[in-house]
C-alpha positions in Angstrom: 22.8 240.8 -185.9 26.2 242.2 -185.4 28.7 239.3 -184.1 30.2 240.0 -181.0 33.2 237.7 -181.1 36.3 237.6 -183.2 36.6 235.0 -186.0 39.3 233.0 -183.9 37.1 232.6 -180.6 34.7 231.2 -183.2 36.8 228.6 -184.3 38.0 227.9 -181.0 34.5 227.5 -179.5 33.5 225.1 -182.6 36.4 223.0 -182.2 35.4 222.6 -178.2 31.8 221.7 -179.6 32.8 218.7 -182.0 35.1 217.3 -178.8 31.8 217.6 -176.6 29.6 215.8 -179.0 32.6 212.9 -179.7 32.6 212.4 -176.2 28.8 212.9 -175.6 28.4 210.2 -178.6 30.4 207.4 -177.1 28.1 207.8 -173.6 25.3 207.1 -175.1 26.7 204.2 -177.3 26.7 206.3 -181.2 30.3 204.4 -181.2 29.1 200.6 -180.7 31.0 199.2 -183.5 34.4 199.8 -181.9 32.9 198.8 -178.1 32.0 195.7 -179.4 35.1 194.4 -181.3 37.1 196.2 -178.1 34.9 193.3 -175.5 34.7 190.2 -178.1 37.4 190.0 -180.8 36.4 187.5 -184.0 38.6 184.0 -183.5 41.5 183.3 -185.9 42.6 180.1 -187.1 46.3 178.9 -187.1 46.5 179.0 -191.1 44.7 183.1 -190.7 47.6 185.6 -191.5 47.0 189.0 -191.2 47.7 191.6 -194.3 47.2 195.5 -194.7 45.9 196.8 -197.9 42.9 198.1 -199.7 40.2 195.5 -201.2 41.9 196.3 -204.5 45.2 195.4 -202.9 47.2 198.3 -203.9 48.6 198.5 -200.4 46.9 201.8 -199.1 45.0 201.5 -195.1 42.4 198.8 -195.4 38.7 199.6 -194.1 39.5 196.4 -191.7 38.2 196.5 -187.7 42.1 195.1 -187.1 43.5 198.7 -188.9 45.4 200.8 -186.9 43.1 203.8 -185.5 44.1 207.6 -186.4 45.8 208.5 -183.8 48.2 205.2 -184.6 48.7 206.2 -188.1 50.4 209.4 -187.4 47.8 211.5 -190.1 45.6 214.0 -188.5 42.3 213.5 -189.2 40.2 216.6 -191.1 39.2 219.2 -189.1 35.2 219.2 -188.4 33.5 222.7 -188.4 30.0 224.0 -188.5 30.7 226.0 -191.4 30.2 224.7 -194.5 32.1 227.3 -196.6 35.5 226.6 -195.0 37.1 223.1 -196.4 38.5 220.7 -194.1 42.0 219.8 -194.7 45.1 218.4 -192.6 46.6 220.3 -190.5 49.5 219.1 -188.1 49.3 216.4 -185.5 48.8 218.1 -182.0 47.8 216.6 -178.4 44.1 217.4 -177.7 45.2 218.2 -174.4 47.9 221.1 -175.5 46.3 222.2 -178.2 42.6 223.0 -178.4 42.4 222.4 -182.1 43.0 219.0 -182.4 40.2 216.4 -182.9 40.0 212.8 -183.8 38.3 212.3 -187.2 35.1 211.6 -186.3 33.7 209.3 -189.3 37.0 206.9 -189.1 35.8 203.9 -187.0 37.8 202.8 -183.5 39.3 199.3 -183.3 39.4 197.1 -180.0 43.6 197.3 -179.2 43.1 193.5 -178.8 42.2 193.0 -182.7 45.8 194.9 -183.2 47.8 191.5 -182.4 46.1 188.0 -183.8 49.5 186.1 -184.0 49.9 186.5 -179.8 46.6 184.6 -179.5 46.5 180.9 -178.2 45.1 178.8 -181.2 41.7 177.1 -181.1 42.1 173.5 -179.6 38.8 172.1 -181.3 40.7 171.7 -184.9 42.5 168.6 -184.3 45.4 166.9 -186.0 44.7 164.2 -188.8 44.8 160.7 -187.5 48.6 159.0 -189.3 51.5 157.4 -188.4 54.7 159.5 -188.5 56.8 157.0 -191.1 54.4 158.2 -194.0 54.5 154.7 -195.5 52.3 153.7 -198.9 51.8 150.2 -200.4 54.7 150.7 -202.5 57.0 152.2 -200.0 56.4 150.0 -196.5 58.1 150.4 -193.7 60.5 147.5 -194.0 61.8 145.4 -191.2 64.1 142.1 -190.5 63.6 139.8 -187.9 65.9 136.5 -187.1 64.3 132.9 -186.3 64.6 132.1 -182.6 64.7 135.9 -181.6 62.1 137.6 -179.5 60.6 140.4 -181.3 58.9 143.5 -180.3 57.6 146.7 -182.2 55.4 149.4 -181.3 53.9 150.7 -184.3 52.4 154.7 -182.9 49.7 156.6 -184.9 49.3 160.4 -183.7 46.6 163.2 -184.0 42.9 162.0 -183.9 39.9 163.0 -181.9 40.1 160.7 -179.4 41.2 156.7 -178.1 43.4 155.7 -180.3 43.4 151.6 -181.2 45.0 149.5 -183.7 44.9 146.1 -185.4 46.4 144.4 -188.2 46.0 142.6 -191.2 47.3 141.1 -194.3 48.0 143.0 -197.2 44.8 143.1 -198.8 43.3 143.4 -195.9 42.5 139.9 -194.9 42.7 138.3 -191.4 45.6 135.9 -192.4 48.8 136.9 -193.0 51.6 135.1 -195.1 50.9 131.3 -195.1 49.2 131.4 -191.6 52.5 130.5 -189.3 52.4 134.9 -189.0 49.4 134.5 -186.9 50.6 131.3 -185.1 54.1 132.8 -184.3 53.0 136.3 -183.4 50.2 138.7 -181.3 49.6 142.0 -181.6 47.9 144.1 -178.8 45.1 146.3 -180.1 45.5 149.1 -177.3 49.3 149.6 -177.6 50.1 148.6 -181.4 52.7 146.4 -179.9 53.9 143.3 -182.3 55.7 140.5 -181.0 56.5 136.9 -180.9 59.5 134.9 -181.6 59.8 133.2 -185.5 60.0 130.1 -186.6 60.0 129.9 -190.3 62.8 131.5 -192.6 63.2 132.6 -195.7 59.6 134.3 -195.3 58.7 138.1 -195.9 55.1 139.1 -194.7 53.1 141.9 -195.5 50.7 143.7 -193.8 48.7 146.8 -192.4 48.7 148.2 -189.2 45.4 149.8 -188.9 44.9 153.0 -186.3 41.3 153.9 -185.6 40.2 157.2 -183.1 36.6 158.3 -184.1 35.7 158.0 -187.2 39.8 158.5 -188.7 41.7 155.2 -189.6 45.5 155.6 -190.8 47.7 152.8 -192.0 50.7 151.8 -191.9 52.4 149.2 -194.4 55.2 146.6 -193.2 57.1 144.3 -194.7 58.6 142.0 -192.3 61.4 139.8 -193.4 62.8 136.6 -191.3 66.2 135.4 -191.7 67.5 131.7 -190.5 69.0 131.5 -187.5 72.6 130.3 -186.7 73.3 126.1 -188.5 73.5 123.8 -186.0 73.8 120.7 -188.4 73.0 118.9 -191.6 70.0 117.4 -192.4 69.6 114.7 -195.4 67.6 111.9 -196.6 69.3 108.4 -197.1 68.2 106.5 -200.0 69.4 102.7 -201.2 69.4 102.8 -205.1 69.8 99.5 -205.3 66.2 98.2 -202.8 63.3 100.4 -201.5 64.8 101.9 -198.5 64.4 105.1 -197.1 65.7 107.0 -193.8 65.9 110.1 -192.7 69.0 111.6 -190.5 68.4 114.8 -188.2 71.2 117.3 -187.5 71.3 115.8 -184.1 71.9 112.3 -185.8 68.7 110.8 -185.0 68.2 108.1 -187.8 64.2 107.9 -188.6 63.0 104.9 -190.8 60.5 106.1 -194.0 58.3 103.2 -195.3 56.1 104.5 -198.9 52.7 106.1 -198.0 53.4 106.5 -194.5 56.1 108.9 -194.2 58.3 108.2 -191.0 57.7 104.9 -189.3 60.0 105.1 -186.1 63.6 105.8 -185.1 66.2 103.0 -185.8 70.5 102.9 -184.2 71.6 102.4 -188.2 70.8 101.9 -191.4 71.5 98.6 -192.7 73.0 97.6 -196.3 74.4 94.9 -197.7 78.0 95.0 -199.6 77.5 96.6 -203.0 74.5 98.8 -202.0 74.9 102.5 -202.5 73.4 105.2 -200.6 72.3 108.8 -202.0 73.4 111.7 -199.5 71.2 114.6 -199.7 72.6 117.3 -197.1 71.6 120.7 -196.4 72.6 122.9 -193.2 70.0 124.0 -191.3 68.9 126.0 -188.1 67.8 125.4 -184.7 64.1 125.1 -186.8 65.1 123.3 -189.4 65.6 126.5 -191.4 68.0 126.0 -194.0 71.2 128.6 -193.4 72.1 128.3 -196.9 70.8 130.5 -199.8 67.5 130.4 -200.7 65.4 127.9 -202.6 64.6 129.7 -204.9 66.9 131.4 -206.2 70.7 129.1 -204.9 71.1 125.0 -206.5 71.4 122.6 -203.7 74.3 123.2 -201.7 77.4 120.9 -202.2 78.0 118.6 -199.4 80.9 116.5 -198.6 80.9 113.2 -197.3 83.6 110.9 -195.2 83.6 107.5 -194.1 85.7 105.9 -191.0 86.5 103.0 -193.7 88.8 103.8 -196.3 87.3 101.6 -199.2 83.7 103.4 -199.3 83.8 105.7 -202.1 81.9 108.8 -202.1 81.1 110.8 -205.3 79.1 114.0 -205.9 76.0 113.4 -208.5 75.0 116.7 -210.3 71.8 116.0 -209.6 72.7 117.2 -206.4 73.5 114.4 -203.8 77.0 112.3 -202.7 76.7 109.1 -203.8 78.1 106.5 -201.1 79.2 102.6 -202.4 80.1 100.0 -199.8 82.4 97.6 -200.6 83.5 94.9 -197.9 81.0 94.4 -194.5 81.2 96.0 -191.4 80.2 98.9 -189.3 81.3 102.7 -190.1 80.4 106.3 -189.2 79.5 108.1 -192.1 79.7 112.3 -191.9 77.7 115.2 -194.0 79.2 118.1 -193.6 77.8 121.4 -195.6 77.3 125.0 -194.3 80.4 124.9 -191.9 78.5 121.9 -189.8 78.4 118.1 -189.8 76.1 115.4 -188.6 77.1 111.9 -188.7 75.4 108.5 -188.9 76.1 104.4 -188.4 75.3 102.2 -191.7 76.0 98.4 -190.8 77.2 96.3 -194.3 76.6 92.9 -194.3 77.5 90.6 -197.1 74.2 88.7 -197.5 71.7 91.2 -199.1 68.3 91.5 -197.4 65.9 90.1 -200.1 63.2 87.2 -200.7 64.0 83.7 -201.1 61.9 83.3 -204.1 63.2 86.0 -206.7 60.3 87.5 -208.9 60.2 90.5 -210.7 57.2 92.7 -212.7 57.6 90.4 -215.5 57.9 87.4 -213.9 56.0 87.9 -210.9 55.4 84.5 -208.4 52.2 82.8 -209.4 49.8 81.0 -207.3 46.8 79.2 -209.0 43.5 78.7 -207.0 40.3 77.4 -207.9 37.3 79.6 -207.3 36.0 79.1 -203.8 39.2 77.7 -202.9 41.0 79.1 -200.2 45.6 79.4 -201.3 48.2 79.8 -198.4 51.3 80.8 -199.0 54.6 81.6 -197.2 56.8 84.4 -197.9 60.5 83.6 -196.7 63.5 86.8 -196.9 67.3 86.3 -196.2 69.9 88.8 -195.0 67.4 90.7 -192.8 70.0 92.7 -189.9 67.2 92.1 -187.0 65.1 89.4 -187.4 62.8 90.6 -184.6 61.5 93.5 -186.6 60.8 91.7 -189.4 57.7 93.3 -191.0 55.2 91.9 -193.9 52.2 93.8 -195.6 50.5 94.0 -199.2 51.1 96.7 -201.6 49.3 97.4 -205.0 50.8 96.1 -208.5 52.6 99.8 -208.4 53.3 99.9 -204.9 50.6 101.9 -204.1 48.6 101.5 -200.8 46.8 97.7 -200.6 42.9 99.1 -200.5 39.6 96.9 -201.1 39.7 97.2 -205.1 41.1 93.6 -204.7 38.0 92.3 -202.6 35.4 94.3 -204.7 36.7 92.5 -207.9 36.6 88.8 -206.4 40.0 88.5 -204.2 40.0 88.2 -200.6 43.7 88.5 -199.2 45.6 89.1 -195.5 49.2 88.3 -194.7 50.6 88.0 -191.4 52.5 90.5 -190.7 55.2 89.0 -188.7 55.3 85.5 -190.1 55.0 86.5 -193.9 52.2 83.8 -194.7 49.4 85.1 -197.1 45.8 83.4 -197.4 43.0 84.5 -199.7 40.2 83.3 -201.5 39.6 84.3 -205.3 35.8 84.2 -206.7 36.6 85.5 -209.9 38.1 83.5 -212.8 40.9 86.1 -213.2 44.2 87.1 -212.5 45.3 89.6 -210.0 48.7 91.3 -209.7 50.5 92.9 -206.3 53.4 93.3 -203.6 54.4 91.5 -200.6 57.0 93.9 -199.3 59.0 92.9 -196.0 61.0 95.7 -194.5 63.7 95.1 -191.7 66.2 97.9 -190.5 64.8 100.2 -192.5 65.6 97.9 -195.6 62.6 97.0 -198.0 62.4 93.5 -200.4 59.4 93.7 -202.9 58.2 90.0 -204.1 56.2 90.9 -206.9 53.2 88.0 -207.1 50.0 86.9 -209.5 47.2 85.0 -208.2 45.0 83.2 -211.1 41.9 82.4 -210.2 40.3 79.4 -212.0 36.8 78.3 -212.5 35.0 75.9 -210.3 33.0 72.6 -211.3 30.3 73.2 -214.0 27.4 74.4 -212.2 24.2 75.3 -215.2 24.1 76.8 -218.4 23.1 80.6 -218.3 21.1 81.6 -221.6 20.5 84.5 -223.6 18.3 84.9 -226.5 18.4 88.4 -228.7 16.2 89.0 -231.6 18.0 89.2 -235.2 18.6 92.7 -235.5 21.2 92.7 -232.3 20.4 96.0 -231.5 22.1 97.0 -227.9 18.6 99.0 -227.2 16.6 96.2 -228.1 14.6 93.6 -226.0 16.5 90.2 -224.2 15.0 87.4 -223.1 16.9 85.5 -220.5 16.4 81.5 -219.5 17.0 79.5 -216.1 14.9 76.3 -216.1 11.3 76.8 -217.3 11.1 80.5 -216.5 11.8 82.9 -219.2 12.3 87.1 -218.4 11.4 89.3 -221.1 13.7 92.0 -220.5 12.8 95.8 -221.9 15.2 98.2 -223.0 14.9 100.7 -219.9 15.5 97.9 -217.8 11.9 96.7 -217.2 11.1 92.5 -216.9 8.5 90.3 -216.7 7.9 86.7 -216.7 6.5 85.3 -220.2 5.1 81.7 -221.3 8.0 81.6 -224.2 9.9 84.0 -226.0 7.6 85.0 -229.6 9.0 85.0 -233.6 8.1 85.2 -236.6 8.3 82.8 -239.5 11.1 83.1 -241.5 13.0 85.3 -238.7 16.4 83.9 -237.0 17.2 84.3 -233.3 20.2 84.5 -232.0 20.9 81.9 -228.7 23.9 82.8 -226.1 25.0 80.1 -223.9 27.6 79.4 -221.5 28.5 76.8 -218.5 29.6 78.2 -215.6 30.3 77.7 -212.0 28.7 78.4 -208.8 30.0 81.9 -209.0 29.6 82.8 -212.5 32.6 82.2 -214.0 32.4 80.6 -217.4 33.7 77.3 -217.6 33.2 76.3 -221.2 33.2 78.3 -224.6 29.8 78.5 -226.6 31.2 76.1 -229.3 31.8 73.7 -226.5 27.7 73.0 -226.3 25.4 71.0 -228.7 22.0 72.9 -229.9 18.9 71.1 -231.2 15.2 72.0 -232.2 12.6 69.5 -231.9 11.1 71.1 -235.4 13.3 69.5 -237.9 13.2 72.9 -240.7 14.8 74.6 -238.0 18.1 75.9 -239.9 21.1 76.1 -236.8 24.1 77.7 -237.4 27.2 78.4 -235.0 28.4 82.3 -235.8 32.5 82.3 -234.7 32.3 86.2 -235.1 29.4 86.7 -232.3 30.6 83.3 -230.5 26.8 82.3 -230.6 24.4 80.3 -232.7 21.3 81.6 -235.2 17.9 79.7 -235.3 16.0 80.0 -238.2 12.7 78.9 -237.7 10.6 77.7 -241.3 7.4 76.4 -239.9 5.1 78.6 -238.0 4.6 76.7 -234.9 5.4 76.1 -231.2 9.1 75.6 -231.0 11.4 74.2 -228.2 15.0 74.6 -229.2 17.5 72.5 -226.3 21.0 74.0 -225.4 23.3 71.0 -224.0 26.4 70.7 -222.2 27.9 67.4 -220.3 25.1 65.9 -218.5 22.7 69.3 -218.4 20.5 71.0 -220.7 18.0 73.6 -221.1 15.2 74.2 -223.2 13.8 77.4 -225.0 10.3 77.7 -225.8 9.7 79.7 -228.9 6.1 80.6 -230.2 6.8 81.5 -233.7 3.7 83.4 -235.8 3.4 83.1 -239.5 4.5 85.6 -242.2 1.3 86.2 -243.2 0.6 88.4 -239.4 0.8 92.1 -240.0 4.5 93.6 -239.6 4.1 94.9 -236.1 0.6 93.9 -235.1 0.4 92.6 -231.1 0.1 88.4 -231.5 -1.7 87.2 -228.3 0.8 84.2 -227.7 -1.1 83.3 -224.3 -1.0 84.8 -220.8 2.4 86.8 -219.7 3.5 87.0 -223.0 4.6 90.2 -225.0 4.4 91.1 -228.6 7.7 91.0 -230.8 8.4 93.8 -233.5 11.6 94.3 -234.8 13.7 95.5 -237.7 16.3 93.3 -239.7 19.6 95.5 -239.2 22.7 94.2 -237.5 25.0 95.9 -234.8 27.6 95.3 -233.2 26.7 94.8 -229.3 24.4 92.1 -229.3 27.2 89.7 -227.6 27.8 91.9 -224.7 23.9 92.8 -223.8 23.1 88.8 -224.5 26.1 88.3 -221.5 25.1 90.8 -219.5 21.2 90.0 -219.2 22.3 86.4 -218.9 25.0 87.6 -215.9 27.4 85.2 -217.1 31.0 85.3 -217.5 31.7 84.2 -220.7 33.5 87.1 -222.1 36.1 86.8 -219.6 36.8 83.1 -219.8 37.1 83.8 -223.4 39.8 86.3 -223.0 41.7 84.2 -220.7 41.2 81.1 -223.0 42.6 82.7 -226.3 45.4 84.5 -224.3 46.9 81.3 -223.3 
C-alpha cells in the first residue's frame, strides 16, 4: 500500500501519539508510583541527611523517589517512536508547548515536589531527648560545692529531656539513704518535685558526697556532688581546765560559762569559778571556735593544736606553753583573778579563786598506804570522812569510786562487802561477810575540786562456828569422787556433780584417804588452819599422818573393819565413818557396804588438785584464810 503522507508528518503524528498515551496513562493511574509519593512523602529523622549518587556512589543521578525529575535535570529524555529501526537519541530541550517534538521520557519515574526538600520539614516530636543533667558530672568529676556553717543554703539541681514528670531524690555516695555521718540528713531536706536542696549547717570541716537522682519513665540520670562546709566566723575560745596537782576538771565556753566535769559523768553543773589552792597549776587547752563550736582554725587533721596565749590580772601567776599543746598556769599567793585565752584573733576569760589551804582529806592515804578499817564478819564499821580547804562548804559532795577510780558498781556486794556513804556528811557504813580485804575511793568534790582518800577494809573471821570436812580418795584425782561430812550425814559426791546420802564413806585395806578439815564461822570463812585440829581413829593400826604440801592429813587403814576416824577442834568434833573391805576383794568388784552406800574403785596415782576439789565440795574457806595467814 502506497503511503500517502510524507516522512515528517509521520514523525510528527507519532510524536502527538506518545503525548496522548502519557497523558492517557496518568488518568487511569499507569503512573501510581509518583501519585503516591506526591500525596504521602516517607518521614525523615533529624540525624537523615540527604545525598545524590548512584548505589555505587560514583556520584551519577541516583534511582532515588527524592531525584530531581527530567524536566529538572536539564537532559532531554530519548525520543519515543513506533519505529523500531530508527534509534532514539537526545536531541535538544524544547517546551512541549512550542515545539511538537518534545516528550518527557516516559520510563523515568515522577517524584512528589514535596520529597525535593526533607531539611524544611518539622522533625518528628515522638524521639525524645535522653534524660541528664546539663553539668555532665561522673563519680570522679562531681559537681563540687562550698557551703558556710550558719548560712541558709539553697540549690536546685535540674535534669532535662525524658518522656515525661520529671522527679528527683538523693542519696549517699554508694547509694545509701545516709549521707556523711548522719548530721547531712538532720541539717538538710531536699524536695523530690523540684530537686531543690537546702538547710542551714551546723558541723564544719565536713565534705559530703552524694547523688542526685532524676527519674521520668523508665530514664534515671545522676548527678554527683561534693558538698564542702567551712566554719563560720570565731566568736571565742573554748578550753578545758585541768589541776595537775588534784582530780579537777572544768570546762570554760567561749561565752565564759565555767561547767564542772566529775570522772564518768561528764559535766556535772555550772559553777562562778574554779577554785585552787596556792601552788596548784592549771593546764589551758584553747581553741577558737564558731558560733557551733566549729573550730575556725585549721583542721584536725592535718594543723597541731593551735598556740594560745594566756594572761592573768595578777602579776605573779606564771603562764608557760607545754609542747604537748596547752599553757600551763601556776598560782603563787591567794586571791581572786581573771584569767584570759586568747587564740584565733578571740578571747574568753574566766575567775579562779586561790586559797592558801589546799582542799584535801584530813587523814592522808595514798595507793600504798591506803586508810584501813578492820571489821569482823557480820559486823557492821562506820566511819567518818573529814576534808579541809573546801571553797563552799555547802556543796560539799561524797561518793565511792573503784580501787582505779572507776564507777562504784555491786562487784563489792557480790564478793561479801556491803557499803553506802552519805553523800553530804562523808560517813561510810558497810558490812563485810567475807574474810578478805577490799580496796576503793572516797572522793569528795567541792568547787569543782576533787580529794581522793584511798581506803582498805579487812574483813576478819567471826567466832568458830563447825568444822567443814572433806574426804578424797588416794589417788587425788580432780575428776574423782568426794565425800563431804556435816554431823552424821555423809554425801557421796560424783564427778558430774551427782550426790547422794551414804551410811559411810567405803576403803580398802591397805588404801590411805585423804581427810580435809577446817573451822570456820557462820559465814564460811575459815578460822583455823588444818594443822590447828587433832585427828584420831578408834582402830589403833590406823597410820595418820599430817601432809604440809596438801595442808591435809592421810589415813591409812591396816585392819579390814568398820572405822570411825574423829576430826577435833576446841570444844567440837566430828566423826567419819569408814567401812574398809579387805585386800583379798576383787580390784573393782561392787562391795555391798549396807543401804545408800556406793562401791569405791580407784587407781593409786597422784595429782595435783585434790586440795582445791576437797575445799570446794566441803564449801569452806580455808584456802583463803590460808593466803591471808601466810601473807601476814
Amino acid at each position: 500500500m502506497k503511503q500517502s503522507c510524507t516522512a515528517s508528518v509521520r514523525r510528527g503524528a507519532a510524536i502527538g501519539a506518545a503525548v496522548a498515551i502519557v497523558t492517557a496513562s496518568s488518568a487511569f493511574g499507569i503512573g501510581a508510583t509518583s501519585a503516591m509519593a506526591d500525596e504521602a512523602p516517607t518521614p525523615l529523622t533529624p540525624a537523615t541527611t540527604v545525598t545524590t549518587g548512584t548505589s555505587d556512589g560514583s556520584g551519577g543521578a541516583a534511582s532515588d523517589p527524592t531525584s530531581a525529575t527530567a524536566d529538572e535535570t536539564g537532559t532531554t529524555p530519548p525520543v519515543v517512536t513506533d519505529d523500531p529501526a530508527e534509534s532514539p537519541g537526545p536531541v535538544p530541550t524544547s517546551d512541549p508547548t512550542t515545539d511538537p517534538t518534545a516528550a518527557p521520557e516516559p520510563s523515568a519515574p515522577t517524584t512528589a515536589p514535596a520529597a525535593t526538600a526533607p531539611a524544611e520539614e518539622a522533625p518528628d516530636q515522638s524521639a525524645a531527648a535522653a534524660l541528664a543533667f546539663p553539668e555532665g558530672t561522673s563519680a570522679d568529676a562531681p559537681l563540687v560545692l562550698t557551703a558556710t556553717v550558719g548560712d541558709t543554703v539553697t540549690r536546685t539541681f535540674t535534669a532535662t529531656g525524658g518522656s515525661g514528670t520529671v522527679t528527683y531524690k538523693v542519696r549517699g555516695a554508694n547509694g545509701s539513704p545516709v549521707i556523711g555521718q548522719g548530721d547531712f540528713n538532720s541539717d538538710f531536706s531536699f524536695d523530690g518535685t523540684t530537686g531543690t536542696l537546702s538547710g542551714s549547717p551546723r558541723y564544719s570541716l565536713r565534705t559530703y558526697t552524694f547523688q542526685v537522682i532524676a527519674t521520668s519513665g523508665s530514664e534515671t540520670a545522676i548527678e554527683y556532688v561534693e558538698l564542702t562546709v567551712k566554719p563560720g566566723a570565731p566568736v571565742g575560745v573554748t578550753f578545758s581546765v585541768s589541776a595537775q596537782q588534784s582530780s579537777g576538771l572544768w570546762q570554760v565556753e567561749p561565752d565564759g560559762t565555767i561547767w564542772e566535769e566529775a570522772v564518768g559523768k561528764g559535766r556535772v553543773r555550772v559553777v562562778s569559778d574554779v577554785p585552787v589552792s596556792t601552788g596548784t597549776t592549771l593546764s589551758l587547752a584553747g581553741l577558737a571556735v564558731d558560733a557551733y563550736g566549729n573550730r575556725v582554725t585549721g583542721s584536725d587533721q592535718d594543723d597541731d593544736y593551735p598556740r594560745s596565749t594566756v594572761t592573768s590580772t595578777v602579776a605573779s601567776d606564771r603562764a608557760v606553753w607545754d609542747p604537748a599543746g596547752a599553757n600551763l598556769v601556776t598560782f603563787t599567793e591567794a586571791g581572786t583573778r581573771t584569767v584570759t585565752v586568747s587564740e584565733g584573733g578571740v578571747s574568753t576569760s574566766f575567775t579562779v579563786v586561790v586559797t592558801d589551804e589546799p582542799f584535801a582529806f584530813v587523814d592522808p592515804s595514798s595507793a600504798d598506804a591506803p586508810i584501813a578499817i578492820a571489821p569482823t564478819a557480820g559486823e557492821q564499821f562506820t566511819r567518818t570522812f573529814d576534808v579541809s580547804g573546801a571553797t563552799d562548804p555547802s556543796d560539799l559532795r561524797y561518793e565511792l569510786r573503784g580501787v582505779q577510780g572507776e564507777p562504784f558498781d555491786d562487784t563489792y556486794a557480790r564478793n561479801g562487802l556491803d557499803l553506802a556513804i552519805d553523800p553530804t556528811t562523808g560517813v561510810l557504813t558497810g558490812t563485810g561477810t567475807a574474810a578478805t580485804s577490799f580496796r576503793f575511793q572516797v572522793v569528795a568534790t567541792s568547787g569543782g575540786q576533787e580529794a581522793v582518800a584511798n581506803v582498805e577494809v579487812t574483813v576478819s573471821p567471826a567466832a568458830f562456828a563447825k568444822l567443814v570436812v572433806a574426804v578424797l580418795p588416794s589417788d587425788r584425782d580432780p575428776e574423782s569422787e568426794t565425800w563431804s561430812v556435816d554431823g552424821d550425814t555423809i554425801t557421796h559426791i560424783t564427778p558430774d556433780g551427782g550426790s547422794e546420802v551414804v551410811d559411810a564413806v567405803p576403803a580398802r585395806q591397805g588404801q590411805r584417804m585423804l581427810v580435809l578439815a577446817v573451822p570456820v564461822d557462820a559465814y564460811g570463812n575459815a578460822v583455823a588452819d588444818h594443822d590447828d585440829l587433832t585427828i584420831t581413829s578408834d582402830v589403833a593400826s590406823d597410820r595418820i599422818a599430817y601432809d604440809p604440801s596438801t595442808a591435809a592429813t592421810w589415813v591409812t587403814f591396816e585392819h579390814a573393819s568398820p572405822h570411825v576416824v574423829t576430826v577435833a577442834y576446841q570444844d567440837r568434833t566430828q566423826d567419819i565413818r569408814f567401812d574398809v573391805t579387805p585386800t583379798a576383794a576383787t580390784a573393782g568388784a561392787t562391795t555391798n557396804t549396807g543401804s545408800g552406800r556406793l562401791a569405791y574403785t580407784g587407781a593409786e596415782t597422784s595429782g595435783p588438785l585434790a586440795w582445791a576439789l576437797g575445799l570446794l565440795a566441803a564449801g569452806g574457806g580455808l584456802l583463803v584464810h590460808r593466803l591471808r595467814r601466810r601473807r601476814a
